[in-house]
DSSP file (Angstrom, degrees, kcal/mol; ACC not computed):
  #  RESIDUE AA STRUCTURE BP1 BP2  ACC     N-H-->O    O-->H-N    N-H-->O    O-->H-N    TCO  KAPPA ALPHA  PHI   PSI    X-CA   Y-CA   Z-CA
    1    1 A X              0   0    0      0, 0.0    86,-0.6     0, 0.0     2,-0.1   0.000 360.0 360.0 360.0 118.0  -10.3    8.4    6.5
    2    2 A X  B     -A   86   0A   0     84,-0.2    84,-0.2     1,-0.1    83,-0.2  -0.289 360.0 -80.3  -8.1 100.3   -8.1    6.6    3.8
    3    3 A X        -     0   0    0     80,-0.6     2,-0.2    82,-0.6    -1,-0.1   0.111  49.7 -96.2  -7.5 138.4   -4.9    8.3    3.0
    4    4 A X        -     0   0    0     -3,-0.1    56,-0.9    26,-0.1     2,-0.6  -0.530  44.7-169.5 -91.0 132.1   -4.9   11.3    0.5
    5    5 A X  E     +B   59   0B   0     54,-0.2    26,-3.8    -2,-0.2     2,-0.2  -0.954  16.6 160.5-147.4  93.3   -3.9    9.6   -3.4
    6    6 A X  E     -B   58   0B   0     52,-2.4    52,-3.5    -2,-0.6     2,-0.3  -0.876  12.8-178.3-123.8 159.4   -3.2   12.3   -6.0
    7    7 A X  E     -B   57   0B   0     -2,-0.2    26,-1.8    50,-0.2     2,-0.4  -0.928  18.2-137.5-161.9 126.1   -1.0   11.1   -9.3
    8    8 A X  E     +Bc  56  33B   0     48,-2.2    48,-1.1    -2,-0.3    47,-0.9  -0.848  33.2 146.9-107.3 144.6   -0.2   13.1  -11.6
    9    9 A X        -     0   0    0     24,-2.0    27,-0.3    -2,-0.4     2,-0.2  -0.981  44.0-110.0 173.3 155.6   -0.3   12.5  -15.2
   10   10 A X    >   -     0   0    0     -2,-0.3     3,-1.1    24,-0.2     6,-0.2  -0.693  30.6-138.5 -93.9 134.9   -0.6   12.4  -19.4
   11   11 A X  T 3  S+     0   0    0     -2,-0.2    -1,-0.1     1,-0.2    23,-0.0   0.569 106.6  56.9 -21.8 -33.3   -3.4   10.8  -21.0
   12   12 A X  T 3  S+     0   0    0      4,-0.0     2,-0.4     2,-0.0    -1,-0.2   0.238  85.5 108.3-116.5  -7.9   -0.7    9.4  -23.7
   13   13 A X    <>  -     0   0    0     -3,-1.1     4,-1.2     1,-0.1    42,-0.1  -0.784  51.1-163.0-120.9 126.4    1.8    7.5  -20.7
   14   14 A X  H  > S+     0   0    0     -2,-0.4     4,-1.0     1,-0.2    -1,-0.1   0.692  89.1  62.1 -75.6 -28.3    1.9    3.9  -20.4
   15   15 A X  H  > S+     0   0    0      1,-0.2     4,-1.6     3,-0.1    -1,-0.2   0.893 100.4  47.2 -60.8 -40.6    3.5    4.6  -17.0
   16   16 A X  H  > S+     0   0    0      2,-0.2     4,-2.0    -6,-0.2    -1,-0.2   0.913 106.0  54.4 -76.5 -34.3    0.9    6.2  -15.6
   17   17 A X  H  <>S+     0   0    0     -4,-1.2     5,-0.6     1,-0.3     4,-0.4   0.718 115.9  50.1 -49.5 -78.3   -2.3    3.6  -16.7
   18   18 A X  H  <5S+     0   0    0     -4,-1.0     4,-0.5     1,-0.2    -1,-0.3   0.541 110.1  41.1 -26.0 -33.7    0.1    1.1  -15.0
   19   19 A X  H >X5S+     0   0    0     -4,-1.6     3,-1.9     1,-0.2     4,-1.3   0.951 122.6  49.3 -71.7 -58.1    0.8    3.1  -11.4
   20   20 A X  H 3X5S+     0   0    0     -4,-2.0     4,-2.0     1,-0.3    -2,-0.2   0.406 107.6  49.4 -63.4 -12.3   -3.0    3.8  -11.8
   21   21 A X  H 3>5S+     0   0    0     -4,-0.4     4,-2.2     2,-0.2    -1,-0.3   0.600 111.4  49.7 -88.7 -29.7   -3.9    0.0  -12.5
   22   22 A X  H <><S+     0   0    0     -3,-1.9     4,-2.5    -5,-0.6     6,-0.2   0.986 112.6  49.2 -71.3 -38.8   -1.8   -1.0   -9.3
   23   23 A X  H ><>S+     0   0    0     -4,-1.3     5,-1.5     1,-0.2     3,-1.3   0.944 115.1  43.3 -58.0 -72.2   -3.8    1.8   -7.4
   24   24 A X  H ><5S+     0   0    0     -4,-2.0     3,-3.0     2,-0.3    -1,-0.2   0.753 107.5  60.6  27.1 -80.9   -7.1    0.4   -8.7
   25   25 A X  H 3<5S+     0   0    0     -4,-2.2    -1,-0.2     1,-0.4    -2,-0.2   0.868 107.8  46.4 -47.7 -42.4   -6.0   -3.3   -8.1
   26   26 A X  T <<5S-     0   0    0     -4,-2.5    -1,-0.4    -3,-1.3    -2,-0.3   0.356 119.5-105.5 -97.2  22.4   -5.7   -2.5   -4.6
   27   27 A X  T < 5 +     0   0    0     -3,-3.0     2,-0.6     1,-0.2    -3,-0.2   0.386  63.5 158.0 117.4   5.2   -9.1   -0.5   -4.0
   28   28 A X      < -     0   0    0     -5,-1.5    -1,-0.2    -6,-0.2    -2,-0.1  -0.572  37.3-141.1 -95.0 113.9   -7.6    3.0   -3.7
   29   29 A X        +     0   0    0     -2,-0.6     2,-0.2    -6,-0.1   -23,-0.0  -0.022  34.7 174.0 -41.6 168.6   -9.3    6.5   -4.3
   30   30 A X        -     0   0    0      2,-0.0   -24,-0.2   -23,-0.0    -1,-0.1  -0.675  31.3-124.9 167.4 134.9   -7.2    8.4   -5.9
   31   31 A X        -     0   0    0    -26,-3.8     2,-0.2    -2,-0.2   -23,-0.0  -0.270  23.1-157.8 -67.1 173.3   -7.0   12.0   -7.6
   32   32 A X        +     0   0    0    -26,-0.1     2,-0.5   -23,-0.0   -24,-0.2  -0.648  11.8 179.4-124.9 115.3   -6.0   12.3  -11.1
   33   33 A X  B     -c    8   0B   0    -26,-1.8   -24,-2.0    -2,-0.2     2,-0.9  -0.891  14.2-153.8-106.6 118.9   -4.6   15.4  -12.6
   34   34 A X        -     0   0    0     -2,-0.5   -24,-0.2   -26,-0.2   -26,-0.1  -0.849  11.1-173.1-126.1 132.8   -3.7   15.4  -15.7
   35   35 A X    >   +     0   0    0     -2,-0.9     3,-2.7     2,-0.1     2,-0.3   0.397  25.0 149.3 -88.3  -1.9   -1.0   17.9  -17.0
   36   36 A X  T 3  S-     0   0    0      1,-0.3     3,-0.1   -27,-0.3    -2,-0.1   0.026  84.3  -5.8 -38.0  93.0   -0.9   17.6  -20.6
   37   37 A X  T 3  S+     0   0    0     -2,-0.3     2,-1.4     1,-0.2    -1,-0.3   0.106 100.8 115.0 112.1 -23.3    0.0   20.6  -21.8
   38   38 A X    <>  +     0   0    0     -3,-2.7     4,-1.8     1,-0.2    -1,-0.2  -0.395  34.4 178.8 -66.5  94.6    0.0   22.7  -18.6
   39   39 A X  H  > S+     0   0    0     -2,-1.4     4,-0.8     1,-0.2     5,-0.2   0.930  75.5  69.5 -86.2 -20.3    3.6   23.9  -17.8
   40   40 A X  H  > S+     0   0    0      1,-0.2     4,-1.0     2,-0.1    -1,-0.2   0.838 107.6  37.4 -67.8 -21.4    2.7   25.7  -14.9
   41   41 A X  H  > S+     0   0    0     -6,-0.2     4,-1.4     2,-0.2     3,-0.3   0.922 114.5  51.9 -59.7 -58.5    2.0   22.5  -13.2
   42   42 A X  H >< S+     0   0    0     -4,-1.8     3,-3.4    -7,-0.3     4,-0.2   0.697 108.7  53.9 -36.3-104.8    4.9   20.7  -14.8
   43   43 A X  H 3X S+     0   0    0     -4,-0.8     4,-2.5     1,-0.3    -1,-0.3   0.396 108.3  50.8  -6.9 -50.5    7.1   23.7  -13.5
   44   44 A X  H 3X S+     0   0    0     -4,-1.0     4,-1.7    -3,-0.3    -1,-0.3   0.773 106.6  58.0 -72.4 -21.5    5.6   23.0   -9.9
   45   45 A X  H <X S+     0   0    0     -3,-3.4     4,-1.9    -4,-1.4     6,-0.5   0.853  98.1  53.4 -27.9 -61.5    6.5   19.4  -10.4
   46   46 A X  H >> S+     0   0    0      2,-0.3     4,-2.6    -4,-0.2     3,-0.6   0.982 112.8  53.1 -64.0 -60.5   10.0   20.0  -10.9
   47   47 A X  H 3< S+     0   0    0     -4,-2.5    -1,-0.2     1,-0.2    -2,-0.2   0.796 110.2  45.1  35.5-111.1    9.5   21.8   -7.6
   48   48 A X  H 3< S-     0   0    0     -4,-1.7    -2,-0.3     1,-0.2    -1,-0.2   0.534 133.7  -3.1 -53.8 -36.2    8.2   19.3   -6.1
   49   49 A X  H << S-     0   0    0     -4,-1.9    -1,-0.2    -3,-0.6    -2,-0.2   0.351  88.1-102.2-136.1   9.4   10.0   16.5   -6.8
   50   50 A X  S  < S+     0   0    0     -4,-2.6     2,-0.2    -5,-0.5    -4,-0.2   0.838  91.6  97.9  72.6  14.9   12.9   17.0   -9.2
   51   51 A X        +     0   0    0     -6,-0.5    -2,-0.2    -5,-0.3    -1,-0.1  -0.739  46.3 177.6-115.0 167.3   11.2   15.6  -11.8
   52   52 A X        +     0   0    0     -2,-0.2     2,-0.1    -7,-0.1    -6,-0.1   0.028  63.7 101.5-146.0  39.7    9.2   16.8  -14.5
   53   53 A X  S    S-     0   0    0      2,-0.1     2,-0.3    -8,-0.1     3,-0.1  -0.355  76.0 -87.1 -83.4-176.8    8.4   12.9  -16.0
   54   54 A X  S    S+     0   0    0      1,-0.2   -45,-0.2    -2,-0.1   -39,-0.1  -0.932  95.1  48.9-137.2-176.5    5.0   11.5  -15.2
   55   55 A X        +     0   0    0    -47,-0.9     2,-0.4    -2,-0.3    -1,-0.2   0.640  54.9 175.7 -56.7 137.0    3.5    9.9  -13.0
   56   56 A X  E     -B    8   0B   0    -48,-1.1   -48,-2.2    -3,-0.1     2,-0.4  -0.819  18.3-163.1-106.2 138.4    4.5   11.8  -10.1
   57   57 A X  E     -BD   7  65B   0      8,-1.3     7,-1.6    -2,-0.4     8,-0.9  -0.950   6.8-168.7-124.6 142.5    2.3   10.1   -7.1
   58   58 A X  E     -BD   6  63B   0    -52,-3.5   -52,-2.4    -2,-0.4     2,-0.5  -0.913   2.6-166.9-135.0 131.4    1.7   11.7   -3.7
   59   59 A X  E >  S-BD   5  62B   0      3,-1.3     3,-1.3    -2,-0.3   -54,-0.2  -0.947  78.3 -13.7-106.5 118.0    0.4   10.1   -0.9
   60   60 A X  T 3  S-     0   0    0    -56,-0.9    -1,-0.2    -2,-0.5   -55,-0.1   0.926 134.1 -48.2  91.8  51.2   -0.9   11.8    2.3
   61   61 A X  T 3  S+     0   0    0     -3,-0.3     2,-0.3     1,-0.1    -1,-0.2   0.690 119.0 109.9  54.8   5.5    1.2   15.6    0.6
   62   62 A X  E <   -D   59   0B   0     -3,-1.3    -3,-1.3     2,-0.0    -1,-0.1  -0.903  69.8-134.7-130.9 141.2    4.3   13.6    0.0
   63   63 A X  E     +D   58   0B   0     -2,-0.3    -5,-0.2    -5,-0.2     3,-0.1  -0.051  24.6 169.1 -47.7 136.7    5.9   12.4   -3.2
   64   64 A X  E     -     0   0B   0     -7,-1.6     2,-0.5     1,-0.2    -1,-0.2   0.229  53.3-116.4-133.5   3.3    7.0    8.8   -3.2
   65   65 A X  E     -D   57   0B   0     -8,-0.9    -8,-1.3     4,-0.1    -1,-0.2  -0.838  40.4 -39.3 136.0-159.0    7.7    9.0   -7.0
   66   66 A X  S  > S-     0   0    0     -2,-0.5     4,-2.5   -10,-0.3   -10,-0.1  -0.396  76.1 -58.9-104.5-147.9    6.3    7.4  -10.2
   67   67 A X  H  > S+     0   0    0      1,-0.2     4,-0.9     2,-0.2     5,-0.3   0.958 129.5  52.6 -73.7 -36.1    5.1    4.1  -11.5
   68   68 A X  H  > S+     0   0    0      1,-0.2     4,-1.9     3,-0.2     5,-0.3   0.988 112.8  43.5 -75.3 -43.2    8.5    2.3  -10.7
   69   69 A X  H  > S+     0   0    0      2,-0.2     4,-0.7     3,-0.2    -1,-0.2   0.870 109.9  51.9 -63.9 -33.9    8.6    3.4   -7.0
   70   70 A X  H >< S+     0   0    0     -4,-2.5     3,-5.9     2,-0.2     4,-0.5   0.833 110.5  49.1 -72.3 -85.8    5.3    2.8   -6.2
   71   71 A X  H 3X S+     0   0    0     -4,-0.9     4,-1.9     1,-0.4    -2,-0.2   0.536 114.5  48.7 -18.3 -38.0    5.8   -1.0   -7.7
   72   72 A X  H 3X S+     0   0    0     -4,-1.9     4,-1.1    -5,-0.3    -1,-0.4   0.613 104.2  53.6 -76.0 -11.2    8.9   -1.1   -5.5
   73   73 A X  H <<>S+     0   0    0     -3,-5.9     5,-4.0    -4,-0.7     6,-0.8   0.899 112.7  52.8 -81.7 -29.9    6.8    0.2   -2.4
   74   74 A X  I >>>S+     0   0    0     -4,-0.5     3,-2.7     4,-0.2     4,-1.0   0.942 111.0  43.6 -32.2 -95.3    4.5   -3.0   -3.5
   75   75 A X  I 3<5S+     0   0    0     -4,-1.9    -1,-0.2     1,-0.3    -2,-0.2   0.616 109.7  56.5 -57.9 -31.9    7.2   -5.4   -3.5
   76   76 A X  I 3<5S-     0   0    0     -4,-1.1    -1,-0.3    -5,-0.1    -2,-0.2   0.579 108.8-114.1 -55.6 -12.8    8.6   -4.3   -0.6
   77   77 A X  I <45S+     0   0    0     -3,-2.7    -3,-0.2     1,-0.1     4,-0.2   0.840  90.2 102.2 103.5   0.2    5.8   -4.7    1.6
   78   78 A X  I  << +     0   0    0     -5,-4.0     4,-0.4    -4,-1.0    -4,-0.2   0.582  59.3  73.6-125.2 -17.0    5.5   -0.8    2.2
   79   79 A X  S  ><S+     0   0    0     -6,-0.8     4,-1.3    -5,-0.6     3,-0.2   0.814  90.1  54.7 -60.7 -52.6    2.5    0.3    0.0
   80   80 A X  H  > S+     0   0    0      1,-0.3     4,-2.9     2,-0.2    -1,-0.2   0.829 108.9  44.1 -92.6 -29.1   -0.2   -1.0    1.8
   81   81 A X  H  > S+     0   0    0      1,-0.2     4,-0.7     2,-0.2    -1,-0.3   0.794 103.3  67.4 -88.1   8.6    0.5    0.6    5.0
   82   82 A X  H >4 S+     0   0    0     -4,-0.4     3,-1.5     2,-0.2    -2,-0.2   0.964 109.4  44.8 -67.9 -64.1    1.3    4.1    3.3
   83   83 A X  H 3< S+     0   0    0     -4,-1.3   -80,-0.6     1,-0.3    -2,-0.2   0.560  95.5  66.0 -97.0  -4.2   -2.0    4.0    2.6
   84   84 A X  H 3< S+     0   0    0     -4,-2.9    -1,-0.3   -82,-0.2    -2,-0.2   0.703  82.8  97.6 -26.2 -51.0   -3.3    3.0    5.6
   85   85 A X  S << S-     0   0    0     -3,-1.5   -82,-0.6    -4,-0.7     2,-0.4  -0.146  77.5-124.4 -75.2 111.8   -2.2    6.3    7.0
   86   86 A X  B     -A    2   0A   0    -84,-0.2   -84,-0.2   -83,-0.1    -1,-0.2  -0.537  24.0 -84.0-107.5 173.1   -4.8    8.5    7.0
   87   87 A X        -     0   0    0    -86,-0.6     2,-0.3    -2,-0.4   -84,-0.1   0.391  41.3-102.6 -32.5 164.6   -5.2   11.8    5.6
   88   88 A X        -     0   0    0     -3,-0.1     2,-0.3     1,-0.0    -1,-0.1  -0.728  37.5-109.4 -21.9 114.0   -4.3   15.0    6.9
   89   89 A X        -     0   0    0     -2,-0.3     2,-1.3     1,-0.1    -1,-0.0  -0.420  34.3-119.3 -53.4 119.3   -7.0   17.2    8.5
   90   90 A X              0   0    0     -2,-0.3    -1,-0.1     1,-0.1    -3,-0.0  -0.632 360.0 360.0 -94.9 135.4   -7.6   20.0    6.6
   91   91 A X              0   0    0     -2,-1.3    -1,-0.1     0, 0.0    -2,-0.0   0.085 360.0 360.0 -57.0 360.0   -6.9   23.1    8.3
């Protein structure tokens, strides 16, 4: 099974089409949740990552970022096998 691909995100953010167009590009399932207007998520964001911009990506339950860090996991070489990795069993 494929590594687990959730991304959180506003309708209205140019960032997010873009992480979602790189996800896309390369073939990858991926959740979308979108938080517009939901603070109880947001709040769990901040949480979660320190953040409370979007897109917040997680792969496999862990946060790697937004659109610029996944584009840096790209160039780096580091993306594809992140997502290699496959899921978790769920428990």
């Amino acid at each position: 099974m494929p590594a687990s691909v959730e991304m959180y995100k506003t309708n209205y953010c140019p960032y997010c089409t873009r992480a979602a167009g790189l996800l896309r590009r390369k073939g990858v399932a991926f959740k979308e949740i979108d938080v517009s207007g939901d603070d109880d998520v947001r709040d769990w964001l901040v949480e979660a990552t320190g953040q409370r911009t979007v897109p917040q990506i997680f792969i496999n339950g862990k946060s790697i970022g937004g659109c610029d860090e996944l584009h840096a996991l790209e160039r780096a070489g580091k993306l594809d096998s992140l997502l290699a990795q496959p899921a978790p069993e769920a428990s």
